[in-house]
C-alpha angles and dihedrals in degrees: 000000000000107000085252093060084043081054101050086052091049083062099039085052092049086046097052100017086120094060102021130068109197125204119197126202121192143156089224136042102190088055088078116091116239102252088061102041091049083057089050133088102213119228121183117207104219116223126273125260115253098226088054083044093050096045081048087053108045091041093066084047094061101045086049105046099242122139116226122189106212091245085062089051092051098045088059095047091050092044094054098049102213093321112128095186084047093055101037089054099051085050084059092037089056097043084052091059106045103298133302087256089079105050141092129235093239081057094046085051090052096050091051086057079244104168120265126230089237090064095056094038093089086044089057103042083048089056090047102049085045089234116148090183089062098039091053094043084051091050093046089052092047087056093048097051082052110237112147130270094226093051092043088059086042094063097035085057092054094040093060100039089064098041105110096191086071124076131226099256105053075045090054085046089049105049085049092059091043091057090046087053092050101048094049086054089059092053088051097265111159113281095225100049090052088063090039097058090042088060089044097060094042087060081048097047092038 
């Protein structure tokens, strides 16, 4: 919704805020304008798990004929996230295009909208040189290009969960300022100085 449609809902809901009960979904959180958010109780769904996700899955396969190798399976539930709608739409997306059979994971990842290395690459180099100037020129280019903050944080998490040349403990620091980020987010805190601030406290923890 434009911030003028947001607006004329902030008045239907003054207007009938003593016989209606509203309920707002939404990706994003910060995309509500304030005058809305302040009037709302927030509520975050937690992820599906894979194996509900996988029976699901499988389960649409089956009724559409469609064969599914469980390393396919798991690509698209990794890939999701925990997100049903997400998973069920790159299946779609792959039978549109020939059938999930033939294609890669990296593909699989590309049609969830899952974030590619390429795009964290800049994010990284800026961390290890220690140079704020580059990591905020690299977040502000993530953003541009539109991928979303929450599966930005996601792949940096993973990314730096598997990274061996880091020890537990910069990993443990990480994955604490990820959490503060997020939950920020949640509140309505800027996108972009939350990754900002993530990338901030990695040059600190490296």
């Amino acid at each position: 919704m434009t911030r003028e449609a947001q607006s004329a809902l902030r008045r239907t809901m003054e207007t009938y805020s003593k016989v209606t009960r509203f309920c707002l979904v939404c990706n994003y959180v910060t995309r509500i304008i304030e005058p809305l958010a302040s009037r709302c109780a927030k509520f975050r769904f937690k992820p599906l798990a894979p194996q509900a996700m996988n029976e699901r899955l499988r389960d649409i396969a089956n009724k559409e004929g469609m064969p599914l190798s469980d390393e396919l399976v798991a690509s698209v539930v990794g890939a999701a996230g925990g997100d049903m709608r997400c998973a069920v739409t790159t299946l779609q997306s792959a039978a549109a295009l020939g059938g999930v059979a033939a294609l890669e994971r990296e593909e699989i990842a590309e049609l969830s909208g899952a974030v590619p290395p390429s795009v964290l690459a800049p994010f990284w180099a800026a961390v290890g040189a220690r140079d704020f100037d580059a990591l905020q020129r690299a977040v502000r280019d993530a953003l541009a290009e539109g991928w979303p903050v929450d599966g930005l944080l996601r792949a940096l998490l993973t990314t730096a969960t598997e990274d061996d040349a880091l020890t537990d403990e910069t990993k443990a620091k990480f994955a604490a300022s990820l959490a503060e980020a997020e939950g920020r987010l949640i509140d309505g805190a800027g996108e972009e100085l939350q990754l900002l601030h993530v990338g901030a406290s990695m040059i600190s923890a490296a």
